[in-house]
C-alpha positions in Angstrom: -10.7 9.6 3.1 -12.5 11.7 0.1 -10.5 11.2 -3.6 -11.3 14.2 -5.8 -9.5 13.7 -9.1 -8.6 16.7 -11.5 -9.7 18.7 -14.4 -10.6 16.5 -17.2 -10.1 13.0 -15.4 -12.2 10.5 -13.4 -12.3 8.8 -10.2 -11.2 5.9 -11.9 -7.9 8.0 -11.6 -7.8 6.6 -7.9 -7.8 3.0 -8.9 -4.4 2.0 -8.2 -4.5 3.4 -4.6 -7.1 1.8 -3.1 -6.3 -1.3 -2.5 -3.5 0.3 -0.4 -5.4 3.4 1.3 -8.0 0.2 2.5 -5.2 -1.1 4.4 -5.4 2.5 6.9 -8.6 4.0 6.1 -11.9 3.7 3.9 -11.3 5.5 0.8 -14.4 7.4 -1.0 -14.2 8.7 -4.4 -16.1 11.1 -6.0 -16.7 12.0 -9.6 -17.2 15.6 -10.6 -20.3 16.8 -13.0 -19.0 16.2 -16.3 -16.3 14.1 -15.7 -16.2 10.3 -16.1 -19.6 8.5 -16.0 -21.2 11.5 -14.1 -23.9 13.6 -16.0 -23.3 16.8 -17.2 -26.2 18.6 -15.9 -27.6 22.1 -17.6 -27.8 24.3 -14.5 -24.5 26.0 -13.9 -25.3 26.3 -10.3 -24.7 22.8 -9.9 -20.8 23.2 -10.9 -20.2 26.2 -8.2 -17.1 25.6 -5.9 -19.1 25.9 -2.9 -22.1 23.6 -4.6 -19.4 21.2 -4.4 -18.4 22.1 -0.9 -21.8 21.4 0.2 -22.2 17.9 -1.8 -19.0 16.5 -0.3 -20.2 17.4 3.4 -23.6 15.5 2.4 -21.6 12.4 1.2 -20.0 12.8 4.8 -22.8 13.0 6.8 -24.8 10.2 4.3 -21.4 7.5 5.0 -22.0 8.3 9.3 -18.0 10.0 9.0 -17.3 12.3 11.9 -14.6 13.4 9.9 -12.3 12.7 7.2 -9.2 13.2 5.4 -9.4 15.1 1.7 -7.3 14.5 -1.2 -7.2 16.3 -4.4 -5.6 16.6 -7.2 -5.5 19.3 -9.8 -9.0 20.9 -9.3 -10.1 18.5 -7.2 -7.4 20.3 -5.2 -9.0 23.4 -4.7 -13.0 22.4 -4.3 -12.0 20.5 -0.6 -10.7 23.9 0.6 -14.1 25.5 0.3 -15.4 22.7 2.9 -13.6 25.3 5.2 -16.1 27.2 5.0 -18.6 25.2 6.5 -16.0 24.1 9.2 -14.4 27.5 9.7 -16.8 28.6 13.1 -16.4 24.7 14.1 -12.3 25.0 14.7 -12.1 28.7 15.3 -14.6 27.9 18.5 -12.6 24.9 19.2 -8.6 26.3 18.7 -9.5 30.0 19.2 -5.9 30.9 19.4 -4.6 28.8 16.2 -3.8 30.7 13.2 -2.7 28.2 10.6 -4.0 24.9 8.9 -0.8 23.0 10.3 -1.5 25.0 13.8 -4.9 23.1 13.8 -3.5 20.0 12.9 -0.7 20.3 16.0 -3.8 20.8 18.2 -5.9 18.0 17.0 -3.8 15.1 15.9 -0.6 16.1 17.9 3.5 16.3 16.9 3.6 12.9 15.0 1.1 13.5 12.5 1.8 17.4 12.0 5.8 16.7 11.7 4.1 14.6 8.5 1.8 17.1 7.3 4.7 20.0 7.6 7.3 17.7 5.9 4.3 16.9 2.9 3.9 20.5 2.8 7.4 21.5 2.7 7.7 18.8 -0.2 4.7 20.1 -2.1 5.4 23.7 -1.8 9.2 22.6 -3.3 7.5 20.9 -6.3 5.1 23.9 -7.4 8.3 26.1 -7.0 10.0 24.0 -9.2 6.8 23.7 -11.9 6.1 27.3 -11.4 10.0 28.7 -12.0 10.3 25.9 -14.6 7.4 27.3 -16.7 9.0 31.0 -16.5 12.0 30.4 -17.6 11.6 28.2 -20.8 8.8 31.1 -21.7 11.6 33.8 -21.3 13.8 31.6 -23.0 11.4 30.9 -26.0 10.9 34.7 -26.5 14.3 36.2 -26.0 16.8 33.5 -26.1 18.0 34.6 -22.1 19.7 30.9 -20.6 17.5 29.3 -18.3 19.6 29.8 -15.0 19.6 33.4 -15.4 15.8 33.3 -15.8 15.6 31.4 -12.8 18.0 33.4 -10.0 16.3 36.3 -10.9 13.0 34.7 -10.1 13.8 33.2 -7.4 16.3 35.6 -5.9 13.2 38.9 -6.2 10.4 36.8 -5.2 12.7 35.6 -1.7 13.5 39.1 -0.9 10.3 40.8 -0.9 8.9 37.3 0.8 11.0 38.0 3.4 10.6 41.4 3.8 6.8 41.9 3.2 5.6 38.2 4.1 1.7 37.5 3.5 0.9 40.5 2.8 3.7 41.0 0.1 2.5 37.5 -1.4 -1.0 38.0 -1.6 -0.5 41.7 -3.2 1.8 40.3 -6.0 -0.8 37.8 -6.5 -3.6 40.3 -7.4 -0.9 42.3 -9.5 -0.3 38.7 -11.1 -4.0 38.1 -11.5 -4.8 41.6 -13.4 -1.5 41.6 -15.6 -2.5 37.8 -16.8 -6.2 39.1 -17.7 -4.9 41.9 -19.1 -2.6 39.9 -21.6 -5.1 37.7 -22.3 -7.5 39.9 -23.7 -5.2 41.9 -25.2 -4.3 38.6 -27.2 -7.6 37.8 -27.6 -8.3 41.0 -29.4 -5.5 40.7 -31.5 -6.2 37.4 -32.6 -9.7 38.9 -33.0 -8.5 41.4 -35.7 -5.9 39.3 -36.8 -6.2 38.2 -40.8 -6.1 34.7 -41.1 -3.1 33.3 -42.5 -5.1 29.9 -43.3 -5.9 30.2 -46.9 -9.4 28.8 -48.2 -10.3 25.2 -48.6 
């Protein structure tokens, strides 16, 4: 199993689980550029998503794995999806007719291990809601004083509706609204800030 930690940790963030993952499999960890006792090398290149993709298939094929589990956290939660990339021909040619990652694992490991990996997901999915319509509604509630709950059923309430009627395709194009409205506010801030007097007065 591959350990990548998060943004601005170590793989000494894994410490307490080994002991316990060595009991079902051989745990790996890996330390990104920059973080922990790893070097902070000057070529950007190095620190590319799919640079990373490639490195952790090299540490696969350098430890004789024929394959492995990935766990993440954080950031390192987002470099071990890239690794589909590299694998995507692989299990297309292999499950032609699958569609989804728990599809895939239904095919491969069979009902006992992808009743595990739907319930994990379920679980997960439940605790970024939570995070996600936690963070909303304090914001709305810092700014305009509007009680949390209300915040919240709205949020929740709109973003079930058009889930359900537009499904993937409804989620992916509120996520590129999302994206453009959030870079649009931030420069807009920045460029406020920019022109902004400063209100710190001179040491």
């Amino acid at each position: 199993m591959l350990l990548v930690h998060g943004f601005l940790s170590s793989s000494a963030q894994w410490l307490a689980n080994i002991d316990e993952l060595s009991d079902t499999c051989i745990p790996v960890t890996a330390e990104l550029w920059g973080h922990g006792n790893s070097p902070s090398p000057e070529n950007i290149l190095l620190y590319h998503p799919d640079h990373y993709a490639s490195q952790f298939e090299m540490i696969r094929q350098a430890l004789n794995i024929d394959q492995w589990f990935v766990c993440g956290y954080s950031l390192g939660a987002a470099f071990p999806m890239l690794a589909l990339i590299f694998l995507g021909t692989k299990i297309r040619k292999n499950f032609s007719k699958g569609n989804t990652l728990t599809e895939f694992i239904y095919l491969k490991f069979g009902k006992k291990i992808f009743k595990l990996i739907l319930i994990l997901t379920i679980f997960y999915m439940f605790i970024f809601l939570c995070a996600e319509v936690t963070a909303i509604t304090i914001l709305v509630n810092y700014i305009s004083g509007i009680p949390l709950w209300q915040t919240a059923t709205v949020v929740i309430v709109s973003t079930l509706i058009y889930t359900l009627y537009g499904g993937l395709r409804a989620s992916i194009l509120t996520d590129n609204l999302q994206f453009f409205i959030v870079v649009t506010l931030l420069i807009s801030s920045l460029l406020v800030v920019r022109h902004c007097p400063s209100t710190i007065p001179p040491s």
